[in-house]
C-alpha positions, 0 to 999 in steps of 0.5 A: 402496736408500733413497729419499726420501718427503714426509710430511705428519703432525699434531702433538698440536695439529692443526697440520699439519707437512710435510717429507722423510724418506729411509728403506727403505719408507713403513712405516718413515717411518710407524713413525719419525713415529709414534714422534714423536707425530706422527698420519700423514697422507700419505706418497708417494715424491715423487709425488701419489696421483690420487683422484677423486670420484664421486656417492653415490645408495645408502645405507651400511648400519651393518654396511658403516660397522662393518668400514670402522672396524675395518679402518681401525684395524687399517691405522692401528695397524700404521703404515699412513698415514691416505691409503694406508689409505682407498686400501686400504679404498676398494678392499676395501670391498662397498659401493660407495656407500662406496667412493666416499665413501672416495676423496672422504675420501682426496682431502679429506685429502690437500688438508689436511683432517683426517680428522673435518673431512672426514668432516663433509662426509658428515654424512649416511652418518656419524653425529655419533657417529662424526665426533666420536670421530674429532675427539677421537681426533685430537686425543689421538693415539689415532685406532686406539684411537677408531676400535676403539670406534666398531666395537664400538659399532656391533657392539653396536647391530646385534647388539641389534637383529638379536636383536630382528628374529629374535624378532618375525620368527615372530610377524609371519610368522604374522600377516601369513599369516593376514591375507593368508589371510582375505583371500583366503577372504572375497574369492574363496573365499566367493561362490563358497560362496554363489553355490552355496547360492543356486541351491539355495534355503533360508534360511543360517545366521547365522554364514554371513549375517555372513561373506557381508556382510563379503565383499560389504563388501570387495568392494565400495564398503566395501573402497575406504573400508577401504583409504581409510582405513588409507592416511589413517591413516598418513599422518596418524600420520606427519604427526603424529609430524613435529612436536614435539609430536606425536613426544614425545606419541607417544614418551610413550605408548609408554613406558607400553604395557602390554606393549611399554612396559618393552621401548621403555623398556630399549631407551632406555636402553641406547642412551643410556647406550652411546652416552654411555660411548662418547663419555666414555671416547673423549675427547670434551667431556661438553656436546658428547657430550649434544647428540650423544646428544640428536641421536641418541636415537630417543625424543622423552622421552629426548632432552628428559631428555638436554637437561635433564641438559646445561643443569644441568651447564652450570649447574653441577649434576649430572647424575642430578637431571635425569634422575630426574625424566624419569621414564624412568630408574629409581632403579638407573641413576640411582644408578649414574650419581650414583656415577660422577660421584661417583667420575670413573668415569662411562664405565665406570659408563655401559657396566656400565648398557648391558651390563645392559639389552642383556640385559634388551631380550635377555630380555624380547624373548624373553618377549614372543615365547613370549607372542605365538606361543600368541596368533598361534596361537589368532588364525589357529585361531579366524579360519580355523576360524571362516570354514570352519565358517560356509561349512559349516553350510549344508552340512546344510540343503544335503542336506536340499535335496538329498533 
């Protein structure tokens, strides 16, 4: 038997629009609104859903935000309306951080907000990315298609990085053992060696004289300005990267490493140009998808170049010129983003780049990683080698005390 449902929809314009419909079920409102251009809202069987907010103190994790897009444009493009939706997701979702701020989104959009006006209340969990994706979604009627992009691009960035992890896991392994090892040795391990060569008598070797200085230095007053020092170290690199200035002195240098700095340069890149295709091609305003790149590039050079490149399209200009003579990008990606302002195909121009440098960061993460084992390797040898060999030379003159 029909019954009544009040529908609350969104036209192509932003306005709010509510009424009553009589149909067999909500997912037969939602596909009758939908065919009329409307984005769903809310939709209830004269009743209103009860939601609740409660405090978020843990963190969302990206992987969490990247199923919650998805499955929300699954929901949304099989005619689920935006309210029923988040309702579902706050019930399935792992993460129960998430879950609460999903039924604070379910409340804020049933109180009339649009779904981008209250995802702004959570600027700090979503990112501008995300929010404003979903404000250009909204306004093209294409949320599902925009909320798809949004999990892609996330998938993407989490799997670069997730490669980048698991290839400098090993070598960060190795080094951290040998460190943890030596410090052992020459701490508890080598007075003992000494205290014995004492009470025999006799002159030590060299290399066994160094080792028990070091050891004596470690242990004590020595080992306090160490450990003094490394913790002001830190924190003074930290203080120093908290302003301007220091950020982009320190972004600059590692650009110009002479290993690690065509990685960090590749790894710019690609999260620029992914992050820029992204926002084009999801509909959102070209000066508005620059601040947001600006905002969200984790290099200090990039974001100056990013910020130049949006003056001159103010302008009036291209924006190639500014990011030419950044010196982060190469001729190759300038050219290809000349050719796609040049052509209106910067979004797919701006993607074929970011696919290109996934596997370039892919590539050289690897090199890296067949460079820097052999290296671990030969360090741990020669510094493991080189502390028992000075703990066994006194053994000889040992003997000889012996006899």
């Amino acid at each position: 038997m029909p019954a009544t449902f009040v529908y609350k929809v969104r036209d192509r314009t932003g306005k709010i629009i509510s009424g009553a419909i009589e149909a067999d079920s909500q997912i037969a409102v939602a596909s009758k609104l939908r065919s009329m251009g409307y984005i769903v809202v809310n939709i209830s069987e004269k009743k209103e859903g009860l939601s609740f907010s409660l405090p978020v103190k843990r963190k969302v994790k990206a992987k969490d935000l990247t199923v919650f897009a998805r499955q929300f444009a699954t929901m949304i493009n099989s005619g689920v309306s935006i309210t029923k939706s988040l309702s579902i997701l706050a019930d399935q979702t792992e993460s129960q951080a998430l879950a609460n701020i999903v039924l604070q989104l379910q409340k804020d959009v049933e109180g009339g907000l649009s779904l981008s006006e209250a995802l702004s209340k959570h600027s700090k969990i979503f990112p501008p990315l995300f929010i404003n994706m979903v404000r250009a979604g909204e306004a093209g009627g294409v949320l599902d298609e925009v909320l798809l992009r949004i999990a892609e691009h996330f998938e993407k960035e989490q799997g670069l990085k997730s490669r980048i992890k698991s290839a400098l896991a090993y070598p960060v392994a190795i080094f951290s053992f040998s460190v943890v090892l030596v410090f052992i040795m020459i701490t508890f391990i080598v007075p003992i060696f000494v205290g014995m060569f004492a009470t025999l008598g006799g002159e030590l070797p060299l290399p066994t004289k160094i080792l028990l200085a070091m050891s004596n230095f470690i242990r004590g007053i020595g080992g306090l300005f160490l450990l003094g020092g490394v913790i002001g170290f830190i924190f003074g690199y930290r203080s120093f990267t908290a302003t301007e200035k220091g950020r982009f002195l320190v972004d600059k240098v590692k650009l110009h490493l002479p290993v690690f700095g065509s990685l960090t340069q590749k790894m710019a890149i690609a999260k620029f140009t992914r992050t820029f295709g992204t926002l084009i091609s999801s509909g959102v305003p070209i000066l508005q998808a620059l601040d947001i790149v600006a905002d969200t590039a984790e290099n200090a050079v990039v974001t100056k170049s990013v910020r130049e490149a949006r003056a001159s399209i103010k302008e009036g200009e291209t924006i190639s010129a500014p990011l030419s003579s950044s010196g982060v990008f190469p001729p190759m990606v300038v050219q290809m983003i000349a050719v796609g302002e040049e052509t209106g195909a910067l979004d797919s121009m701006l993607k074929k780049i970011a696919d290109f440098y996934d596997e370039e960061v892919s590539s050289t993460v690897d090199t890296l990683t067949s460079l820097i084992e052999p290296f671990m390797m030969l360090f741990l040898g020669l510094t493991i080698g080189g502390i028992v060999i000075s703990l066994y030379m006194p053994m000889f003159k040992v003997v000889t005390l012996i006899k």
